[in-house]
PARO-663732 format. One record per atom (N, C-alpha, C, O): atom name; residue number from 1; residue in one letter; x, y, z. Coordinates in nm, 2 decimals, always signed. Layout:
# residues N
<rec atomo="CA" num="NUM" residuo="A" xx="X" yy="Y" zz="Z"/>
...
***
This chain:
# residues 47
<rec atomo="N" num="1" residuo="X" xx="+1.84" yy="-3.22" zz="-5.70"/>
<rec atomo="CA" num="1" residuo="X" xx="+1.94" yy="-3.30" zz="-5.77"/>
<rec atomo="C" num="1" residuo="X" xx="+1.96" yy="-3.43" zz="-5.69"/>
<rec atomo="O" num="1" residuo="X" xx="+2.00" yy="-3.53" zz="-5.75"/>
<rec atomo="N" num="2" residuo="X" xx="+1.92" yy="-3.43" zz="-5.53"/>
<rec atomo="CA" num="2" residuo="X" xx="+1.98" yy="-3.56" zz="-5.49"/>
<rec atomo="C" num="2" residuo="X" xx="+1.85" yy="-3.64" zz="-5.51"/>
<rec atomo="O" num="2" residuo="X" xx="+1.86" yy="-3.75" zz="-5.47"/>
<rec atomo="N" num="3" residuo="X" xx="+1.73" yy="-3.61" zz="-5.57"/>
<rec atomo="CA" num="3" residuo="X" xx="+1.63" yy="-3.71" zz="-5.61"/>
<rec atomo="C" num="3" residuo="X" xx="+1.63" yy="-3.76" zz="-5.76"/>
<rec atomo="O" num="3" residuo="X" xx="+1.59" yy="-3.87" zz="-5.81"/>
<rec atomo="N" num="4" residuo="X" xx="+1.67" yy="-3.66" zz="-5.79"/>
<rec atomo="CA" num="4" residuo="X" xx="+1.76" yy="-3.71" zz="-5.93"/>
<rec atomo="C" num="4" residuo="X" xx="+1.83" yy="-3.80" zz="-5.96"/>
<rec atomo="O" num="4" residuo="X" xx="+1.79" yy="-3.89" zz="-6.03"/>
<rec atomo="N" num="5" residuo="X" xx="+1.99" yy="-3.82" zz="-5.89"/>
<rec atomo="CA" num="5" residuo="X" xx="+2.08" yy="-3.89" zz="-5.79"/>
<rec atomo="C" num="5" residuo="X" xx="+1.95" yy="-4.03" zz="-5.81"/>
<rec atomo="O" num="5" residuo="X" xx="+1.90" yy="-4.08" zz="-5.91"/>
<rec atomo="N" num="6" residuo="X" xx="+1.94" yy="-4.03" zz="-5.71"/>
<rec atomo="CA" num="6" residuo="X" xx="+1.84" yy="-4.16" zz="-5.67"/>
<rec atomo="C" num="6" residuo="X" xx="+1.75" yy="-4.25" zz="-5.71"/>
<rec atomo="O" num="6" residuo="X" xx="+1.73" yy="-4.37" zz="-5.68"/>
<rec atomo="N" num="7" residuo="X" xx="+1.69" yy="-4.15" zz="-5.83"/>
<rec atomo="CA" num="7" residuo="X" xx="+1.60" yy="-4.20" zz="-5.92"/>
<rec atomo="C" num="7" residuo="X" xx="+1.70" yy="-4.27" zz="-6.05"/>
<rec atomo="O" num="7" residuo="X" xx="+1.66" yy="-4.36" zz="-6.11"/>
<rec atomo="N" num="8" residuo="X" xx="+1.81" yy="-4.22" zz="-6.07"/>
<rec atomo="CA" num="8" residuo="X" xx="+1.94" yy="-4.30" zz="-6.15"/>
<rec atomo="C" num="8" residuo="X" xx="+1.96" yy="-4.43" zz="-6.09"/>
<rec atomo="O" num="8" residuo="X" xx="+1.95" yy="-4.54" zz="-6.15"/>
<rec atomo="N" num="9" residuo="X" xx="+1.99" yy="-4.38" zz="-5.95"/>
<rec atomo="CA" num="9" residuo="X" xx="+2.07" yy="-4.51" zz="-5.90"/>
<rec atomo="C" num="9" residuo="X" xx="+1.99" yy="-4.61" zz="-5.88"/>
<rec atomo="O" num="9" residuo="X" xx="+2.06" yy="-4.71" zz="-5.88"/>
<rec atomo="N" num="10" residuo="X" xx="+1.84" yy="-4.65" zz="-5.85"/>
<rec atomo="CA" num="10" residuo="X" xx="+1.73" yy="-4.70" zz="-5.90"/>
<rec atomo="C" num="10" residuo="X" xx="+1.74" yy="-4.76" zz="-6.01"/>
<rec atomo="O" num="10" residuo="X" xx="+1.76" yy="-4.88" zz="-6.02"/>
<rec atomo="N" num="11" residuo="X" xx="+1.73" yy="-4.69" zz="-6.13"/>
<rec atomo="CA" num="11" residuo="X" xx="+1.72" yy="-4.71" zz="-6.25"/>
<rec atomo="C" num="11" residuo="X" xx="+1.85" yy="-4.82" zz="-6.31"/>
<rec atomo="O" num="11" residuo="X" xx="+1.84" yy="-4.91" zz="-6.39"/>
<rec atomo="N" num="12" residuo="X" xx="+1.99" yy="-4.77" zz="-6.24"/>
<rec atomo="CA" num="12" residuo="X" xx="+2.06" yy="-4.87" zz="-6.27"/>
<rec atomo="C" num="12" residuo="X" xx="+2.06" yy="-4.99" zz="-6.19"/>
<rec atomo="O" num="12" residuo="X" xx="+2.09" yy="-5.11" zz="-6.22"/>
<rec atomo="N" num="13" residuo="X" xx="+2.01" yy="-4.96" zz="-6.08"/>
<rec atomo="CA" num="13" residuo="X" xx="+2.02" yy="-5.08" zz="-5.99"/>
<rec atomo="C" num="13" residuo="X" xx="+1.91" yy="-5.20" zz="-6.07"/>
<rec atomo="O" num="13" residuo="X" xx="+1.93" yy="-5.32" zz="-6.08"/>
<rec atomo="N" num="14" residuo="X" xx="+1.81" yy="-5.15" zz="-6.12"/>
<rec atomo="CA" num="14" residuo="X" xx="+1.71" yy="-5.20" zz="-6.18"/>
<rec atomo="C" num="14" residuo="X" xx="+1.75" yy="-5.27" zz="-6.33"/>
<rec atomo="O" num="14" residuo="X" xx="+1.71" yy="-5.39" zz="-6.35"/>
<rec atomo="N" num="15" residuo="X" xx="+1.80" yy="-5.21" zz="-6.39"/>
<rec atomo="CA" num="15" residuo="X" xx="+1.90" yy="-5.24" zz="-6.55"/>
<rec atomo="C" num="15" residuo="X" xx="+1.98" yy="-5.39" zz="-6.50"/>
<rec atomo="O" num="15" residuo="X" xx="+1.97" yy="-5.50" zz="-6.56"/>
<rec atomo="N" num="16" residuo="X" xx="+2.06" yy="-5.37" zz="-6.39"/>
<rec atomo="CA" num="16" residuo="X" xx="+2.14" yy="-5.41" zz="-6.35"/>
<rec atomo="C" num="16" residuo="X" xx="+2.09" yy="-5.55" zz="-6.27"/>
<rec atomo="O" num="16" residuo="X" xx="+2.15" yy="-5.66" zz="-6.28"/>
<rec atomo="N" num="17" residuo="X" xx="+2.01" yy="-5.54" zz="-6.23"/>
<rec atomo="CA" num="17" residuo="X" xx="+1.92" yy="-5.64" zz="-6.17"/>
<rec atomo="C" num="17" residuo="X" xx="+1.86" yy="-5.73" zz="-6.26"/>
<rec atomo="O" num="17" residuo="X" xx="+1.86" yy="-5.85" zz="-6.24"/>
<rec atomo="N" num="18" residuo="X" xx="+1.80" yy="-5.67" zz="-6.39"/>
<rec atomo="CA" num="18" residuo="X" xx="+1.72" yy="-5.73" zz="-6.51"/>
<rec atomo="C" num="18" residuo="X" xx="+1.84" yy="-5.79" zz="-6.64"/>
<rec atomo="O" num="18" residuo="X" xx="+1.82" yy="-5.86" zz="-6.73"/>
<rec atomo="N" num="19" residuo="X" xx="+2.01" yy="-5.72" zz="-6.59"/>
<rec atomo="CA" num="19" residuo="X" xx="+2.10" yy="-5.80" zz="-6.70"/>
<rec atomo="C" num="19" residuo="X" xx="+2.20" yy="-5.85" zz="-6.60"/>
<rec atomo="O" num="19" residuo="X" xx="+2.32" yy="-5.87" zz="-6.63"/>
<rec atomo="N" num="20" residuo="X" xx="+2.15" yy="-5.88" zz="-6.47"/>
<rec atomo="CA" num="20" residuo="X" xx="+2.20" yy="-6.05" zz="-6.42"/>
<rec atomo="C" num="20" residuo="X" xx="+2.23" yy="-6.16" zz="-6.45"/>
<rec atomo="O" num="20" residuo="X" xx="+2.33" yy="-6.22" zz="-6.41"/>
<rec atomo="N" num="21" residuo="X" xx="+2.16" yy="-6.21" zz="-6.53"/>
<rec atomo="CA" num="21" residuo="X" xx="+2.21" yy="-6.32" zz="-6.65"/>
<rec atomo="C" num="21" residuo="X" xx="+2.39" yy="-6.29" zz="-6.74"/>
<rec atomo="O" num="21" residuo="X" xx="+2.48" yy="-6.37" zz="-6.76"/>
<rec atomo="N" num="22" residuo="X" xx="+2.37" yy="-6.14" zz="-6.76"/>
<rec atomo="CA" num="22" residuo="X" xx="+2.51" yy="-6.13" zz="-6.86"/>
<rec atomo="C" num="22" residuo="X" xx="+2.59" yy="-6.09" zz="-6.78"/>
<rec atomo="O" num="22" residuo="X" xx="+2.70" yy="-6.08" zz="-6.83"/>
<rec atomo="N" num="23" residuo="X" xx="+2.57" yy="-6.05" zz="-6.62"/>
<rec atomo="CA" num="23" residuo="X" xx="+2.67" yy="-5.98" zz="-6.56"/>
<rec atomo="C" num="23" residuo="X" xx="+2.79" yy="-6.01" zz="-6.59"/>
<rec atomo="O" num="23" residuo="X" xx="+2.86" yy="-5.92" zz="-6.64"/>
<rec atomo="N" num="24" residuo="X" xx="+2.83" yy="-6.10" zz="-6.59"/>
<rec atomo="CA" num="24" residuo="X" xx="+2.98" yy="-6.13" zz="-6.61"/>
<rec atomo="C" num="24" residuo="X" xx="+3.03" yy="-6.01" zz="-6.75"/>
<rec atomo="O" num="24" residuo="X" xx="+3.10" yy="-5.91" zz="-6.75"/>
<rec atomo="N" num="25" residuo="X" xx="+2.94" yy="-6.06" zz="-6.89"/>
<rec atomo="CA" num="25" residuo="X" xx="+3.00" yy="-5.95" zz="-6.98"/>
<rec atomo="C" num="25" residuo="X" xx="+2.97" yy="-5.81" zz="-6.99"/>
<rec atomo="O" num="25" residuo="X" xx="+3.00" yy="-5.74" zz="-7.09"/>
<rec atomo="N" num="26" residuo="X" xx="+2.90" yy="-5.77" zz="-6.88"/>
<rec atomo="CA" num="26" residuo="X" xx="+2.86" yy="-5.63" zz="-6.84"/>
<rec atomo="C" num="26" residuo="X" xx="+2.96" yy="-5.54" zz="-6.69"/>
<rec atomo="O" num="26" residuo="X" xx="+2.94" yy="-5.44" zz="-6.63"/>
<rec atomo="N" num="27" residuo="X" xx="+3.08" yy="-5.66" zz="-6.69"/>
<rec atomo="CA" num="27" residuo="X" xx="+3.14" yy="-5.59" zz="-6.59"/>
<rec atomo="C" num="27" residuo="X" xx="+3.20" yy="-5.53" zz="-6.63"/>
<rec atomo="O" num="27" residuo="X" xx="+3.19" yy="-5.42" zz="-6.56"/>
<rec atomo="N" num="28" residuo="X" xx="+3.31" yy="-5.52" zz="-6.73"/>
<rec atomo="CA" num="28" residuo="X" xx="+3.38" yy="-5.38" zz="-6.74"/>
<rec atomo="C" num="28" residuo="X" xx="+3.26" yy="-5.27" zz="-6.79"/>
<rec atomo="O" num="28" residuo="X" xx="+3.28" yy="-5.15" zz="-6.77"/>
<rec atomo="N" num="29" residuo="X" xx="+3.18" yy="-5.30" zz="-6.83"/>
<rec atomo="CA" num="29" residuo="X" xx="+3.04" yy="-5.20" zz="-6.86"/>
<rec atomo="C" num="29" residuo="X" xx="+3.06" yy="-5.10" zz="-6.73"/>
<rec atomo="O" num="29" residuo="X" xx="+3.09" yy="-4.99" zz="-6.70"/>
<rec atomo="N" num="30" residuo="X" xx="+3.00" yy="-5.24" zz="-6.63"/>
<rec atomo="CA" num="30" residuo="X" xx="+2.94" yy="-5.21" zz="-6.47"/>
<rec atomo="C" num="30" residuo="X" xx="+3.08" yy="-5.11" zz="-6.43"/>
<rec atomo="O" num="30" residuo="X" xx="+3.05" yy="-5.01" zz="-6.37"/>
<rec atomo="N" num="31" residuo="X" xx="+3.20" yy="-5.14" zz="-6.47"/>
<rec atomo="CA" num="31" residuo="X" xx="+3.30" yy="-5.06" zz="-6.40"/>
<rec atomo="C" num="31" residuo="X" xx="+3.32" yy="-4.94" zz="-6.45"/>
<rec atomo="O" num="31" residuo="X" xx="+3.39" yy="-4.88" zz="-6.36"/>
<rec atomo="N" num="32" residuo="X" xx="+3.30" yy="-4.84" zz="-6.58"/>
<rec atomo="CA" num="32" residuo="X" xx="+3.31" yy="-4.80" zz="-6.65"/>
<rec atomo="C" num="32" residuo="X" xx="+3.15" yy="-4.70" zz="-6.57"/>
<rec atomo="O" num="32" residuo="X" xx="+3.16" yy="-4.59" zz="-6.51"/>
<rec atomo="N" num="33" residuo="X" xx="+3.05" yy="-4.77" zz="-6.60"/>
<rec atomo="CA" num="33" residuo="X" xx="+2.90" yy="-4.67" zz="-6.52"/>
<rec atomo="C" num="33" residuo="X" xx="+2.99" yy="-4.60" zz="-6.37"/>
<rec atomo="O" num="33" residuo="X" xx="+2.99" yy="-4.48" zz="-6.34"/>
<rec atomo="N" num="34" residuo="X" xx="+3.04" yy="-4.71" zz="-6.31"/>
<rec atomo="CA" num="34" residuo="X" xx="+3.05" yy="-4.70" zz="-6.18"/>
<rec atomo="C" num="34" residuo="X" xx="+3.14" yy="-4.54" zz="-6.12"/>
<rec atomo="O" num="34" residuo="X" xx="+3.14" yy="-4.46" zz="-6.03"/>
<rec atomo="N" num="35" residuo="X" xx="+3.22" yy="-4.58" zz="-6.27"/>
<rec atomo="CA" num="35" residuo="X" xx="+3.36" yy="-4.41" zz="-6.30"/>
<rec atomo="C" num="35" residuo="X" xx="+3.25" yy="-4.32" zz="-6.28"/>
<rec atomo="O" num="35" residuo="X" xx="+3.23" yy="-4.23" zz="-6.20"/>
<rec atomo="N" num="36" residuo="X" xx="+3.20" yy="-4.36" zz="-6.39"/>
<rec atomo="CA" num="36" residuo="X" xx="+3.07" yy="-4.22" zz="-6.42"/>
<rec atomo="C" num="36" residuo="X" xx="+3.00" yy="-4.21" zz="-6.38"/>
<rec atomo="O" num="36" residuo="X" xx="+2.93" yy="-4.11" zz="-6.41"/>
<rec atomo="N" num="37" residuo="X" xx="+2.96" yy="-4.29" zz="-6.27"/>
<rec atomo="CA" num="37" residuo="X" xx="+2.84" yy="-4.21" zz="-6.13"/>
<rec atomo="C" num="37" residuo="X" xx="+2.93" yy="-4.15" zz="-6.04"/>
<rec atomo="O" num="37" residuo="X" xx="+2.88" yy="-4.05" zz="-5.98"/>
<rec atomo="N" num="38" residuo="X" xx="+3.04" yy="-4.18" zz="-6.02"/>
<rec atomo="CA" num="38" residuo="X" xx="+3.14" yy="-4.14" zz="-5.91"/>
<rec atomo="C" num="38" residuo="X" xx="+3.16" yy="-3.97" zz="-5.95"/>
<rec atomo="O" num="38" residuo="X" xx="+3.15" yy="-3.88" zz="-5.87"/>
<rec atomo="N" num="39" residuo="X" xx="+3.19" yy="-3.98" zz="-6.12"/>
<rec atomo="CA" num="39" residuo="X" xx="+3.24" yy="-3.80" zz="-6.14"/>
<rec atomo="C" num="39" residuo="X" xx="+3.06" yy="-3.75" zz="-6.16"/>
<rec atomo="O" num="39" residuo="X" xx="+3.06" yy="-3.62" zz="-6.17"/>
<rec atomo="N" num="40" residuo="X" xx="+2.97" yy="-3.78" zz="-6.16"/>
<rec atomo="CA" num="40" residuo="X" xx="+2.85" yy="-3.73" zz="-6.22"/>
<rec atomo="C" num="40" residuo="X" xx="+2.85" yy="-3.66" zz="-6.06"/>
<rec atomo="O" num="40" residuo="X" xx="+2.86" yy="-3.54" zz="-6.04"/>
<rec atomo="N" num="41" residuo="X" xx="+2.85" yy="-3.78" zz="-5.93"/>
<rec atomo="CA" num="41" residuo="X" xx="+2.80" yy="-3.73" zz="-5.83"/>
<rec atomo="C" num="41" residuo="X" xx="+2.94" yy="-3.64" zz="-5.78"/>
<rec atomo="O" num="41" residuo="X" xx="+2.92" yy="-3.56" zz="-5.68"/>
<rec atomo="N" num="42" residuo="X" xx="+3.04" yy="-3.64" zz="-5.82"/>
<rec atomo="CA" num="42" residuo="X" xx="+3.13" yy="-3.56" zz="-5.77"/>
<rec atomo="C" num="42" residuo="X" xx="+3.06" yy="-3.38" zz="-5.85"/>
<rec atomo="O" num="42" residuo="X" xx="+3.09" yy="-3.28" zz="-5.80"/>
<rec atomo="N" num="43" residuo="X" xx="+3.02" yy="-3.39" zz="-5.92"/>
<rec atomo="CA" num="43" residuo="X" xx="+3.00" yy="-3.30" zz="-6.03"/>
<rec atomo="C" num="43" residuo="X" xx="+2.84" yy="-3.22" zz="-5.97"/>
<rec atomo="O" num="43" residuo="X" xx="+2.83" yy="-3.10" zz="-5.96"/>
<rec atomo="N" num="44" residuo="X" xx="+2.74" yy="-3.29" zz="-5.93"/>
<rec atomo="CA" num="44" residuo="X" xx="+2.66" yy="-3.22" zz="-5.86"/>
<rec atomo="C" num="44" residuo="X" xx="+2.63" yy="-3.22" zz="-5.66"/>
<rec atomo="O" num="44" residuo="X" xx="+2.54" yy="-3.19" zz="-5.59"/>
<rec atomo="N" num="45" residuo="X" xx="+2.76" yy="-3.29" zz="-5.63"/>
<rec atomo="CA" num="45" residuo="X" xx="+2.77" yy="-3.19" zz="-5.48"/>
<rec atomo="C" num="45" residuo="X" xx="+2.83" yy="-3.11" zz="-5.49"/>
<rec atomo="O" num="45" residuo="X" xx="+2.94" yy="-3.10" zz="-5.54"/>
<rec atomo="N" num="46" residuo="X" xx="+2.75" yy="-3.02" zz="-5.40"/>
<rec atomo="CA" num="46" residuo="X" xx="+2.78" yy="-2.89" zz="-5.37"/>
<rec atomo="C" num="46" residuo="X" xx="+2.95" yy="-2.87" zz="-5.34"/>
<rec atomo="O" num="46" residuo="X" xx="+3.01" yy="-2.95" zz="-5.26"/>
<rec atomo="N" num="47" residuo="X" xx="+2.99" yy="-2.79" zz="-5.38"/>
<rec atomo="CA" num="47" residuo="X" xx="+3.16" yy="-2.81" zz="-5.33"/>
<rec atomo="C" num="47" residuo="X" xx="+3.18" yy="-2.73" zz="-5.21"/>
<rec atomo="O" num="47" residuo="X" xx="+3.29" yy="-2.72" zz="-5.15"/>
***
């Protein structure tokens, strides 16, 4: 799961990197992903 993890966080970093130009109208986007990586990775560590 944490290469999973990684291969995401890549992927967004990547997305994220390639819509640098619109950052500004992708920030509540960017903030909104950011919720949802926070509970995804709360959701696959181990408790």
């Amino acid at each position: 799961f944490f290469f999973f993890f990684f291969f995401f966080f890549f992927f967004f970093f990547f997305f994220f990197f390639f819509t640098g130009k619109i950052i500004k109208h992708f920030e509540i986007l960017f903030l909104g992903q950011l919720q949802i990586i926070i509970i995804f990775e709360a959701y696959i560590r181990p408790t």
